[in-house]
N, CA, C, O and CB atoms as a CASP TS submission, in Angstrom:
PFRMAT TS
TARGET T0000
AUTHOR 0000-0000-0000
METHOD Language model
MODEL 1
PARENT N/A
ATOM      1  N   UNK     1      13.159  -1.196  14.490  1.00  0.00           N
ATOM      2  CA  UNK     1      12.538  -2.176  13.614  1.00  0.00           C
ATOM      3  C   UNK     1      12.798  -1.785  12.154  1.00  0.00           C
ATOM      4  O   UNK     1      13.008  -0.638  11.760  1.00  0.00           O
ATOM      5  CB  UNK     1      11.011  -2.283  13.898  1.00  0.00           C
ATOM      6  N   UNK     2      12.757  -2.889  11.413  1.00  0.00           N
ATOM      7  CA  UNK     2      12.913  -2.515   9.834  1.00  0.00           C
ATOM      8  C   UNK     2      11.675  -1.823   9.222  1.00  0.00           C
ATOM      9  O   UNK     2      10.475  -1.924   9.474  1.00  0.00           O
ATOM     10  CB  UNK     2      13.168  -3.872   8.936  1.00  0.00           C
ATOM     11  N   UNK     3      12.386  -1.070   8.316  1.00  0.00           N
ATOM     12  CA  UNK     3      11.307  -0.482   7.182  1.00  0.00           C
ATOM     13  C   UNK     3      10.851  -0.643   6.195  1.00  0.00           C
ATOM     14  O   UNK     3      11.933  -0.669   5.609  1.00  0.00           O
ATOM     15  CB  UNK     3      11.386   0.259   6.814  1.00  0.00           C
ATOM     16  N   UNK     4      10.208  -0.776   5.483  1.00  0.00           N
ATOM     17  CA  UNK     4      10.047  -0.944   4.100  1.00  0.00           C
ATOM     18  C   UNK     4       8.836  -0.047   3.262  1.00  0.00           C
ATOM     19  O   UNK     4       7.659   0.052   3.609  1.00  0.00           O
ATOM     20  CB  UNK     4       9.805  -2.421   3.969  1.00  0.00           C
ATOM     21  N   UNK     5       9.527   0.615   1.978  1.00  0.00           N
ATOM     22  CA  UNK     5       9.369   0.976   1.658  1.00  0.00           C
ATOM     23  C   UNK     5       8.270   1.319   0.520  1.00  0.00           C
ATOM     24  O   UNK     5       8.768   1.082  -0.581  1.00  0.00           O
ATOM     25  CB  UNK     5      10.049   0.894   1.892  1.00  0.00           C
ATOM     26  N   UNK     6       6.770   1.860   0.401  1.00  0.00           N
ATOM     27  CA  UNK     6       5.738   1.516  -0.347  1.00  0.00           C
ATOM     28  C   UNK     6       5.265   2.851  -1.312  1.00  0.00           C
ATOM     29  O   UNK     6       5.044   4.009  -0.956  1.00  0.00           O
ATOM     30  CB  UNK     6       4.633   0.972   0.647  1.00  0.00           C
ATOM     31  N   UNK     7       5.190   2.174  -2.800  1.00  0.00           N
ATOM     32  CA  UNK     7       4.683   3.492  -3.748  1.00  0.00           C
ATOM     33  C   UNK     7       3.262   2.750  -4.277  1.00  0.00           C
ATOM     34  O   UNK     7       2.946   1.571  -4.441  1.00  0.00           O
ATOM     35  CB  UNK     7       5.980   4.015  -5.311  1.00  0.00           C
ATOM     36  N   UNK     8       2.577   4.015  -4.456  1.00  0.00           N
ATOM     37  CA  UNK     8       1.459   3.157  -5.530  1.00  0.00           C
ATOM     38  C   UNK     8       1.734   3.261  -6.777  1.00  0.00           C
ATOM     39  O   UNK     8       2.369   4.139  -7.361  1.00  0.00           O
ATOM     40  CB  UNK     8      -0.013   3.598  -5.535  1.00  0.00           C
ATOM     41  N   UNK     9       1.219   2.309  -7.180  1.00  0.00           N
ATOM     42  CA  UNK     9       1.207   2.672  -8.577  1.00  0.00           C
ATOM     43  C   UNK     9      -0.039   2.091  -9.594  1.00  0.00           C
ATOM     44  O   UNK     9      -0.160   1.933 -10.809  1.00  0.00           O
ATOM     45  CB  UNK     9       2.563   2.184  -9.089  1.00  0.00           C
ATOM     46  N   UNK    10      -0.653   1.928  -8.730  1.00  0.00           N
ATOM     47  CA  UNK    10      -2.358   1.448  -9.703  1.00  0.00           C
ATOM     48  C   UNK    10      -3.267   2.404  -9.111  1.00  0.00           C
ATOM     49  O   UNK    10      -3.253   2.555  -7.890  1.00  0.00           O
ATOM     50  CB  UNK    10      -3.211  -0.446  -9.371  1.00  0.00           C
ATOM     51  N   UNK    11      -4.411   3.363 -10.174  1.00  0.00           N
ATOM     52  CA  UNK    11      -5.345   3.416  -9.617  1.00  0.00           C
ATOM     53  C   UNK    11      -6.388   2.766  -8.798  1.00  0.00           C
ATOM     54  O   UNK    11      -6.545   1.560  -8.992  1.00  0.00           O
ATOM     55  CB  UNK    11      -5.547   3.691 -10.129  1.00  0.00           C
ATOM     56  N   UNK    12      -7.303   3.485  -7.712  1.00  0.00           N
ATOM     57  CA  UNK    12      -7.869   2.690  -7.016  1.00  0.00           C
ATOM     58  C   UNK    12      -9.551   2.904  -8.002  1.00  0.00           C
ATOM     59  O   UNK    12     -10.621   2.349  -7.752  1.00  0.00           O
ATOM     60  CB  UNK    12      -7.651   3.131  -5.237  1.00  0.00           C
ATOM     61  N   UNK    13      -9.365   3.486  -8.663  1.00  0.00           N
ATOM     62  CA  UNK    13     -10.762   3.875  -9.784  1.00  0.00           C
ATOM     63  C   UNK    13     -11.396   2.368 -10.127  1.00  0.00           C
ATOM     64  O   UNK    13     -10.756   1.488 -10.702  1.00  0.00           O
ATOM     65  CB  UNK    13     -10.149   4.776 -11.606  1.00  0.00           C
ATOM     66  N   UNK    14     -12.375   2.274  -9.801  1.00  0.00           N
ATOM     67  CA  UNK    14     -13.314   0.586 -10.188  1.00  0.00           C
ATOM     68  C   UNK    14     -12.247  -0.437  -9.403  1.00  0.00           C
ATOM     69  O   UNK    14     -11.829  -1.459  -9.947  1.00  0.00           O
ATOM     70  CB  UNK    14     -13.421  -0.007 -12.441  1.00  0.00           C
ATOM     71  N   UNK    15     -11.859  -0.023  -8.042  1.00  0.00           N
ATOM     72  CA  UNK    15     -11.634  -1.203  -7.556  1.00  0.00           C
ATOM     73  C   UNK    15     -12.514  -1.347  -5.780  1.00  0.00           C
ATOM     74  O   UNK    15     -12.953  -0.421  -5.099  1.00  0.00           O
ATOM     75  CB  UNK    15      -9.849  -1.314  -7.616  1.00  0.00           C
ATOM     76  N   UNK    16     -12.516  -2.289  -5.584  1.00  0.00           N
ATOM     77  CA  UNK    16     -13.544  -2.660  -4.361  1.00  0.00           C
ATOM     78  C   UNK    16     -13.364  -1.747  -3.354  1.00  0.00           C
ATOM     79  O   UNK    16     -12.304  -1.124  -3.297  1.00  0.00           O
ATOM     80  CB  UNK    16     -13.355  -4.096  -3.702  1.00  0.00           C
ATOM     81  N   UNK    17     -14.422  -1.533  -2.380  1.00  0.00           N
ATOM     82  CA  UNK    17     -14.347  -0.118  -1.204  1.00  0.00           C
ATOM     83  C   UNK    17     -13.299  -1.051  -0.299  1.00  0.00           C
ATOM     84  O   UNK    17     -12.401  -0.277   0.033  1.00  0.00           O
ATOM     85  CB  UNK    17     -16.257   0.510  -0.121  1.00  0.00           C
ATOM     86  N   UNK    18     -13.080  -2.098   0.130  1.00  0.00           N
ATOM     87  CA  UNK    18     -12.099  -2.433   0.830  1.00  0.00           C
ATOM     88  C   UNK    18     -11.004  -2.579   0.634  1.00  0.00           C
ATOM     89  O   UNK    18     -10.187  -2.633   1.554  1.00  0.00           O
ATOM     90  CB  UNK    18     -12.231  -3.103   1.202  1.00  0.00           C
ATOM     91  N   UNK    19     -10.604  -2.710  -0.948  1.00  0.00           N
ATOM     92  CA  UNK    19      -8.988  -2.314  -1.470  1.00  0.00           C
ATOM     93  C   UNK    19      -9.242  -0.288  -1.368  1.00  0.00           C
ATOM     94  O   UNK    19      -8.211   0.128  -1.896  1.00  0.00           O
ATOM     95  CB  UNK    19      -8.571  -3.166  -3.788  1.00  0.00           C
ATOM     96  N   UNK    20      -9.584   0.212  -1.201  1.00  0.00           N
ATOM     97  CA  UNK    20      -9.407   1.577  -1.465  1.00  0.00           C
ATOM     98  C   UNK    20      -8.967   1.859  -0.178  1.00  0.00           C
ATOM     99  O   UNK    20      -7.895   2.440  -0.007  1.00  0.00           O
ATOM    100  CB  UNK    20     -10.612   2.401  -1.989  1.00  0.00           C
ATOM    101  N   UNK    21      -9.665   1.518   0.733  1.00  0.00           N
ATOM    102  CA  UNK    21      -9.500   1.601   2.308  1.00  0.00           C
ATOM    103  C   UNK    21      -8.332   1.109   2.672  1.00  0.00           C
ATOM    104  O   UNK    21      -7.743   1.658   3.603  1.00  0.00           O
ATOM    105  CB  UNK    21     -10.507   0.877   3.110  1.00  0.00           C
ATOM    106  N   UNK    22      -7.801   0.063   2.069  1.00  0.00           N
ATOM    107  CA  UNK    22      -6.321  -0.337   2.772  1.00  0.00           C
ATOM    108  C   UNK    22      -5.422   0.414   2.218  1.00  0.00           C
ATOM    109  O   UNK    22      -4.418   0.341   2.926  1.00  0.00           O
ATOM    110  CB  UNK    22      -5.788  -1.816   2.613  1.00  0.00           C
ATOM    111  N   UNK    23      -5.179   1.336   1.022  1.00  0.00           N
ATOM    112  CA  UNK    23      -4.584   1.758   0.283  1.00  0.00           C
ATOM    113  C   UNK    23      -4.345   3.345   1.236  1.00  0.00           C
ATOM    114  O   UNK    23      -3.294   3.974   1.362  1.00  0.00           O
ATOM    115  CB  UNK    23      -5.294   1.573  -1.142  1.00  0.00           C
ATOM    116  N   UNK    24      -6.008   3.739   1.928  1.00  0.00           N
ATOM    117  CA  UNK    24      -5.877   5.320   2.993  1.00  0.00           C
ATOM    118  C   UNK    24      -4.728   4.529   3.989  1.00  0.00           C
ATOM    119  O   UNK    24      -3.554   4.819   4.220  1.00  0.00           O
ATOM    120  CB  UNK    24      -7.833   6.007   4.178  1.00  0.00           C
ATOM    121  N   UNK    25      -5.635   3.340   4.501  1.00  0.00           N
ATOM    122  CA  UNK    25      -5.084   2.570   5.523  1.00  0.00           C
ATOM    123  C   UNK    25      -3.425   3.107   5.995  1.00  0.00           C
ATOM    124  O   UNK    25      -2.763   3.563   6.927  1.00  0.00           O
ATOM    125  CB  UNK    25      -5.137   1.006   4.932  1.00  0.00           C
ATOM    126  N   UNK    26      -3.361   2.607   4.418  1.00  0.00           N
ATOM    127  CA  UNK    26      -1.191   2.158   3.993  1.00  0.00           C
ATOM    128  C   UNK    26      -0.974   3.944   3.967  1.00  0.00           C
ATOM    129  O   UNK    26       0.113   3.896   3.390  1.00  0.00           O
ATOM    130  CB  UNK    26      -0.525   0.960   1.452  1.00  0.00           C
ATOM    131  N   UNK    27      -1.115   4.847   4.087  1.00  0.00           N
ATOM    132  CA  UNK    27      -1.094   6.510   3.691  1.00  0.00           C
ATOM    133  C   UNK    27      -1.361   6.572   2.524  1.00  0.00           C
ATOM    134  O   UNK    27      -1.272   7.710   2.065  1.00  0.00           O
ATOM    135  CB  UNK    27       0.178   7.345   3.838  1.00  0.00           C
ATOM    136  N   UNK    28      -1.781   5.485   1.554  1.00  0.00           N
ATOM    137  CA  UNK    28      -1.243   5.675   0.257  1.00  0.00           C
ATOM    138  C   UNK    28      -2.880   6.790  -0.585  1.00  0.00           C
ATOM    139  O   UNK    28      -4.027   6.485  -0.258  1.00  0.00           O
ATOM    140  CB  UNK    28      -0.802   3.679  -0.556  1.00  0.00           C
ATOM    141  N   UNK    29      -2.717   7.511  -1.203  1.00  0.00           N
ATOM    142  CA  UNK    29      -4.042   8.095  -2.014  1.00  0.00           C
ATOM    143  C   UNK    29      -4.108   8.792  -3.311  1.00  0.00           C
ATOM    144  O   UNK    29      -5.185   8.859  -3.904  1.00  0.00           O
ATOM    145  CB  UNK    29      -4.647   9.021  -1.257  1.00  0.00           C
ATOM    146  N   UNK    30      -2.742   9.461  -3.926  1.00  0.00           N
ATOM    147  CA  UNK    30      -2.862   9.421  -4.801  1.00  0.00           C
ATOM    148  C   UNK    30      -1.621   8.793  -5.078  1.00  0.00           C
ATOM    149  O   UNK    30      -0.770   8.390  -4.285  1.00  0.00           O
ATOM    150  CB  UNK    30      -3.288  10.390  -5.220  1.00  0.00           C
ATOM    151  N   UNK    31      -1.650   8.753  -6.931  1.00  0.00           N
ATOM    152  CA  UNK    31      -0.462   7.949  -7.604  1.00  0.00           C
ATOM    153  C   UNK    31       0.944   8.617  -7.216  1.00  0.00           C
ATOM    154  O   UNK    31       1.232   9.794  -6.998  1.00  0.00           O
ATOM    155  CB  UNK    31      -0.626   7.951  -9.317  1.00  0.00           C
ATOM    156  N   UNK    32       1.597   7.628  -7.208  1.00  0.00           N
ATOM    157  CA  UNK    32       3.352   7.751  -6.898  1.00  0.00           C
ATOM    158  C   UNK    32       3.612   8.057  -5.698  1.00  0.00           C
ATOM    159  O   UNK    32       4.766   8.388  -5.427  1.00  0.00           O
ATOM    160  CB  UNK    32       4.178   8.836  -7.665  1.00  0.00           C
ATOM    161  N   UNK    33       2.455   8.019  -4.520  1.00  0.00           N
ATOM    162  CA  UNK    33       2.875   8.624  -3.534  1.00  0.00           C
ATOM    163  C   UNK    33       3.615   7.939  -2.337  1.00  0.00           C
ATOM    164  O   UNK    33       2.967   7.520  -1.378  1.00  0.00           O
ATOM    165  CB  UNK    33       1.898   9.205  -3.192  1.00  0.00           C
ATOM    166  N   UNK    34       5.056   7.821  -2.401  1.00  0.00           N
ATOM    167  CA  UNK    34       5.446   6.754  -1.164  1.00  0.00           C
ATOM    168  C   UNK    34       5.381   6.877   0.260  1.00  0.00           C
ATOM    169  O   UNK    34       5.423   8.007   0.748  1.00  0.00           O
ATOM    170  CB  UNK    34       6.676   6.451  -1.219  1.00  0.00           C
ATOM    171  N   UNK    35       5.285   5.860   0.998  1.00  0.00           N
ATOM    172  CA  UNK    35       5.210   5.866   2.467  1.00  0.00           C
ATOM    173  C   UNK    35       6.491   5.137   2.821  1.00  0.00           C
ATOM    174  O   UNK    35       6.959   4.370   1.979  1.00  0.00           O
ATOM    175  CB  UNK    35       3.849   5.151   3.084  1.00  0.00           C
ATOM    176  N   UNK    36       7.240   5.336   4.243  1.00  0.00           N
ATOM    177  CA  UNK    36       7.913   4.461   4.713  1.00  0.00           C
ATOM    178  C   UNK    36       7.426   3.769   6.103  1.00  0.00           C
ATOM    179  O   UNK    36       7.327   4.392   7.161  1.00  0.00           O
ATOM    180  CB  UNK    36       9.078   5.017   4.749  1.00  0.00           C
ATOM    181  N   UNK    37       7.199   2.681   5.975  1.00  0.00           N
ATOM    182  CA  UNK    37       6.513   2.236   7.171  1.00  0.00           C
ATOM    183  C   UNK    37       7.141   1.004   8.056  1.00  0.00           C
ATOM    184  O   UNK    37       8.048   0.431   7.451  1.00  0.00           O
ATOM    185  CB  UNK    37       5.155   1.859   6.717  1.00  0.00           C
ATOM    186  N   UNK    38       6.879   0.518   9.245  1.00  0.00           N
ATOM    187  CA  UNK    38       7.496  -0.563   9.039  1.00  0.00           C
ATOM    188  C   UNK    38       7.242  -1.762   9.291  1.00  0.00           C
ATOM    189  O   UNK    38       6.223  -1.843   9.976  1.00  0.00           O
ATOM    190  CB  UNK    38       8.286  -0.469   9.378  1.00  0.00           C
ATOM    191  N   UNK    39       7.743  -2.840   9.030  1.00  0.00           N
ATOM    192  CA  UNK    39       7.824  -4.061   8.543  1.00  0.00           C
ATOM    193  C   UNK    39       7.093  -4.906   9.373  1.00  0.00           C
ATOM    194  O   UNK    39       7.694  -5.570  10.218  1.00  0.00           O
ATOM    195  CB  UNK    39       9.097  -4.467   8.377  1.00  0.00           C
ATOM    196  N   UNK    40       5.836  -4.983   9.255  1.00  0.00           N
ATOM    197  CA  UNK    40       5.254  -5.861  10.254  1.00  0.00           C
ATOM    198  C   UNK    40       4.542  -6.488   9.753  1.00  0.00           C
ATOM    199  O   UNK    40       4.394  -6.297   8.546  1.00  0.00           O
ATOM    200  CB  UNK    40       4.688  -5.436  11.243  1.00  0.00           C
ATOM    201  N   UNK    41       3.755  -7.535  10.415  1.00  0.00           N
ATOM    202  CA  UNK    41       3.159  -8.386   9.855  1.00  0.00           C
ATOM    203  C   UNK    41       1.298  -8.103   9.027  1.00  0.00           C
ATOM    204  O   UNK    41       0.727  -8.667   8.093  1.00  0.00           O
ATOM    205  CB  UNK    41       3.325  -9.341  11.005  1.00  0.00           C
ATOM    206  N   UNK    42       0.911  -7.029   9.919  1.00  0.00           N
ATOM    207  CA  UNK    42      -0.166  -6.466   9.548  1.00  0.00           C
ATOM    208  C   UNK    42      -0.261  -5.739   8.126  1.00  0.00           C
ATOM    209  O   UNK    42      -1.060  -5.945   7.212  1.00  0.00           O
ATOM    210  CB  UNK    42      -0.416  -5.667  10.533  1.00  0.00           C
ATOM    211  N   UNK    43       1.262  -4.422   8.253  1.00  0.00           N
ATOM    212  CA  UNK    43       1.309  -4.196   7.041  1.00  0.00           C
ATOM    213  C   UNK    43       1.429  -4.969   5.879  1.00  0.00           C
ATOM    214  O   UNK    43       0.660  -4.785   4.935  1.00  0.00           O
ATOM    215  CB  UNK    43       1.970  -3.597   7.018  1.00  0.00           C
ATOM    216  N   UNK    44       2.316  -5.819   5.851  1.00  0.00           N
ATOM    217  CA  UNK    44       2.678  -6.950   4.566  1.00  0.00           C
ATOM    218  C   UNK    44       1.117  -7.587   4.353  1.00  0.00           C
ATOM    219  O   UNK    44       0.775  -7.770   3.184  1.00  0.00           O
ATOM    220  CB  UNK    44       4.063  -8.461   5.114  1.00  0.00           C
ATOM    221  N   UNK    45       0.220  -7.909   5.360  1.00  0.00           N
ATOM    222  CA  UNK    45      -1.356  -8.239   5.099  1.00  0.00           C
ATOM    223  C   UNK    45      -1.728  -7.404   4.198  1.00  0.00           C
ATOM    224  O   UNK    45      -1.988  -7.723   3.038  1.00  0.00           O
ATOM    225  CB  UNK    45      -2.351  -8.108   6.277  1.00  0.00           C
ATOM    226  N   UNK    46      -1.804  -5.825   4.840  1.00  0.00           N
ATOM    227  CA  UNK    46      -2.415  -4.678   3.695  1.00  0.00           C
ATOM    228  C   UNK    46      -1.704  -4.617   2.504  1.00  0.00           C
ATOM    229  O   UNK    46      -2.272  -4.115   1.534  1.00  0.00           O
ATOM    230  CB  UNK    46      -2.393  -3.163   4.185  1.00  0.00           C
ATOM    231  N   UNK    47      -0.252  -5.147   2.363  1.00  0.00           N
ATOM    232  CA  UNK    47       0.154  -4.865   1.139  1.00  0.00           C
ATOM    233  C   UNK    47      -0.236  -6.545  -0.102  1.00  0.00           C
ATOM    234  O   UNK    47      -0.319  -6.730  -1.316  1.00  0.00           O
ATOM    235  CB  UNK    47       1.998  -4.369   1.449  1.00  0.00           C
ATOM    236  N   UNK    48      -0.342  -7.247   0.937  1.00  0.00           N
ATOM    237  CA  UNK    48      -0.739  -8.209   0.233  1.00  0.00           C
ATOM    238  C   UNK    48      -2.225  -8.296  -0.451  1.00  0.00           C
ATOM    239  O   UNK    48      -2.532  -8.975  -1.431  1.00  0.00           O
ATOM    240  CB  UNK    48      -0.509  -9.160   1.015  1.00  0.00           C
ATOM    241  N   UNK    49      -2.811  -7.695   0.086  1.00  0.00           N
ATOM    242  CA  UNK    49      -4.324  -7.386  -0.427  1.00  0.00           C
ATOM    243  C   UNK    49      -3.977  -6.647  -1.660  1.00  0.00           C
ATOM    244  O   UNK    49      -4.277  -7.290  -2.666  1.00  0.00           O
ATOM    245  CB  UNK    49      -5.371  -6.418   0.662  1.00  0.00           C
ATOM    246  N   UNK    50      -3.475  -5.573  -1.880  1.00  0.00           N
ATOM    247  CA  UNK    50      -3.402  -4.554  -2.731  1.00  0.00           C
ATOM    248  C   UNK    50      -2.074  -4.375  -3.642  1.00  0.00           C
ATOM    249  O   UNK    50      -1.821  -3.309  -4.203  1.00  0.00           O
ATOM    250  CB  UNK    50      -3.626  -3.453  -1.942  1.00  0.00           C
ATOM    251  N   UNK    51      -1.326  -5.422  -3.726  1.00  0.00           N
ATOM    252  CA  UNK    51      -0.137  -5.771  -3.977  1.00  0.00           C
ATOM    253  C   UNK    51      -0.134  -5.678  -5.763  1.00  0.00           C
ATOM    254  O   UNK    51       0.953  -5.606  -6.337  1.00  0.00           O
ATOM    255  CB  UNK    51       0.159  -7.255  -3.218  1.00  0.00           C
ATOM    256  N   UNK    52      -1.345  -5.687  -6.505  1.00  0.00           N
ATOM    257  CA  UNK    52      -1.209  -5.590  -7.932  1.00  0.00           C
ATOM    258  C   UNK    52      -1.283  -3.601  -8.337  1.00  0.00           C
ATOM    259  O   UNK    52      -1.072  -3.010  -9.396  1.00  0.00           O
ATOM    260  CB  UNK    52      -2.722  -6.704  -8.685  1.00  0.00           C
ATOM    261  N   UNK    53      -1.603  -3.173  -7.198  1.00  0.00           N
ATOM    262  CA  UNK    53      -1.270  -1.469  -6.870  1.00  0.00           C
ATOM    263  C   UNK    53      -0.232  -0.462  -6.285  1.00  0.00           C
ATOM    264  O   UNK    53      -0.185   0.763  -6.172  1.00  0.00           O
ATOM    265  CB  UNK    53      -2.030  -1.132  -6.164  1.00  0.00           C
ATOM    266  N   UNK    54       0.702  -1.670  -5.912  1.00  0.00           N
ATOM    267  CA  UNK    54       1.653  -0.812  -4.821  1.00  0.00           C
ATOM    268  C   UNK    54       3.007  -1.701  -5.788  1.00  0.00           C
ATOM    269  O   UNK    54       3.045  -2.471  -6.748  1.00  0.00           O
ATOM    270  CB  UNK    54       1.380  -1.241  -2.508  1.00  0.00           C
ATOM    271  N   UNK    55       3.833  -1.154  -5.013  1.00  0.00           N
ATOM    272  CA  UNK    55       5.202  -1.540  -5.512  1.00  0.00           C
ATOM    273  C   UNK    55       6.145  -1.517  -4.216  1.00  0.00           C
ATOM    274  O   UNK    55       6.297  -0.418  -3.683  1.00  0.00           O
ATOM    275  CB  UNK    55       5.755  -0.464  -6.728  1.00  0.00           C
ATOM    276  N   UNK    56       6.549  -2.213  -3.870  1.00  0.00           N
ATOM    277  CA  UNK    56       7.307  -2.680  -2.843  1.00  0.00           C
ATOM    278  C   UNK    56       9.148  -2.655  -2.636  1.00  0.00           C
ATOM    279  O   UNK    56       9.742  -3.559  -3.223  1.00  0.00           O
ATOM    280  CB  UNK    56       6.814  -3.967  -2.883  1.00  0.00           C
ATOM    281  N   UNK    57       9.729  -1.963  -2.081  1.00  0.00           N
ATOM    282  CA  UNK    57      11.105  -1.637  -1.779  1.00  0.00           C
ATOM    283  C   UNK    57      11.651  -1.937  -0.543  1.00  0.00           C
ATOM    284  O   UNK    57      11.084  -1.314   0.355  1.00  0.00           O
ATOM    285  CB  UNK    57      11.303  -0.394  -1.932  1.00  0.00           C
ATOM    286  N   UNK    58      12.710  -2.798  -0.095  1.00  0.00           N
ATOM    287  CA  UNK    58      13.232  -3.058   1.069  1.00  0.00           C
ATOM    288  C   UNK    58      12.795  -4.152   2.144  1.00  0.00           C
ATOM    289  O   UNK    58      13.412  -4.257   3.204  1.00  0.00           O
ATOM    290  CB  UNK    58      13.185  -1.991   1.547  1.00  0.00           C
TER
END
């Protein structure tokens, strides 16, 4: 299956307990830290929630 590729790049500091949670969710916890995961429909949900924090590749 395909991968795609996820960095953060917004703090999760003053943002809602359920964007913080999708962000552990995604591996993601501190800044710059990328995951490679893959391409499914659930993830693109979590990244769509949190999408003004992450940065998206592939």
């Amino acid at each position: 299956m395909a991968t795609i590729k996820i960095t953060q790049t917004g703090s999760p500091i003053r943002r809602e307990k359920d964007q913080r949670a999708t962000l552990i969710g995604l591996g993601l916890n501190k800044m710059h830290k990328t995951r490679e995961l893959e391409d499914s429909a659930e993830v693109r949900g979590m990244i769509r929630k949190v999408q003004h924090m992450v940065s998206v590749e592939g």
